[in-house]
N, C-alpha and C positions, 0 to 999 in steps of 0.2 A: 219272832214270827208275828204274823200279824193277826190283827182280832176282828171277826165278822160280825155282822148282826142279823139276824132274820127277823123279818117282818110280816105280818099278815098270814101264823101258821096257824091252818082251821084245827077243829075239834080233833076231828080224825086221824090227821099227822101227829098232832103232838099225844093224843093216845098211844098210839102205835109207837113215837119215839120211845114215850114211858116205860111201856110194855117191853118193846126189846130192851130199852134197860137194865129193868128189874129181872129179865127171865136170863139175862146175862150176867146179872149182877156189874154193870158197867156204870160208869157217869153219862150224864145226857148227852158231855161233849164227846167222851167217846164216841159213841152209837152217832153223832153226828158227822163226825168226822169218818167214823167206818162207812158211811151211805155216801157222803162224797165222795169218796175216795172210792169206790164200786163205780157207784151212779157214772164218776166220768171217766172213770177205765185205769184209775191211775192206782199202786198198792203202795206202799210204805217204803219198798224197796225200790221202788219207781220203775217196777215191773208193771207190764200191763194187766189189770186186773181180770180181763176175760182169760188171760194166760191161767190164770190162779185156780179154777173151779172148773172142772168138765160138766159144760150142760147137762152131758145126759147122768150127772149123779145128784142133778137138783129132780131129778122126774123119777127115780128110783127109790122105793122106798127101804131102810134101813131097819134092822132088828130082826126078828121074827115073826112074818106075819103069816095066818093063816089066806087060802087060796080066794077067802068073800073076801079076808081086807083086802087085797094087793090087786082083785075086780074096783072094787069100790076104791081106790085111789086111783088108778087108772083111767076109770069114768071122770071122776073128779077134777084129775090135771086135762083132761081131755075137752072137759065142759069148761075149763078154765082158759085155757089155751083158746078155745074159741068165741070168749066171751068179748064185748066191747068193755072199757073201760068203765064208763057209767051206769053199766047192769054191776059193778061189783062195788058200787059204792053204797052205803048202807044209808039209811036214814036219818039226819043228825036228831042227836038229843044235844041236852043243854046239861053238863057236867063239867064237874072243876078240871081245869087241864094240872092244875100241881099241887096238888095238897100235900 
């Protein structure tokens, strides 16, 4: 197989890479290789990845919530859903990307 390089990955991406990571306990290629393989529709079994997740069980929430949480995620995916991409970007700070 063959081996890629990424270039020029800001603060924030490679946060978030770390983050799903660690909160998966994954390697970095993993979680790299999982977002490719989403991000361009393709799965492992070379099924198509939007085949794999029903939308509407990314917008539901899971567990036990009382009647405020499951208002308040509801507003939230609602206010998110309608937001422009650049209202969701945070303000960079200057932090190690891999310690």
């Amino acid at each position: 197989m063959p081996d890629l390089v990424i270039r020029h990955v800001d603060h924030l991406l490679a946060e978030r890479i770390q983050a799903f990571a660690k909160n998966r306990q994954w390697s970095l290629n993993e979680v790299l290789l999982h977002a490719l393989r989403r991000g361009l529709g393709v799965a492992e079994s070379g099924q198509q990845a939007e085949a794999l997740v029903d939308a509407d069980e990314l917008a539901m929430p899971a567990g036990s919530w009382n009647a405020t949480e499951q208002a308040v995620f509801r507003e939230t995916v609602q206010a998110l859903s309608s937001a422009r991409g650049d209202q969701l970007v945070p303000v960079a700070r200057e932090t190690a990307l891999f310690e």
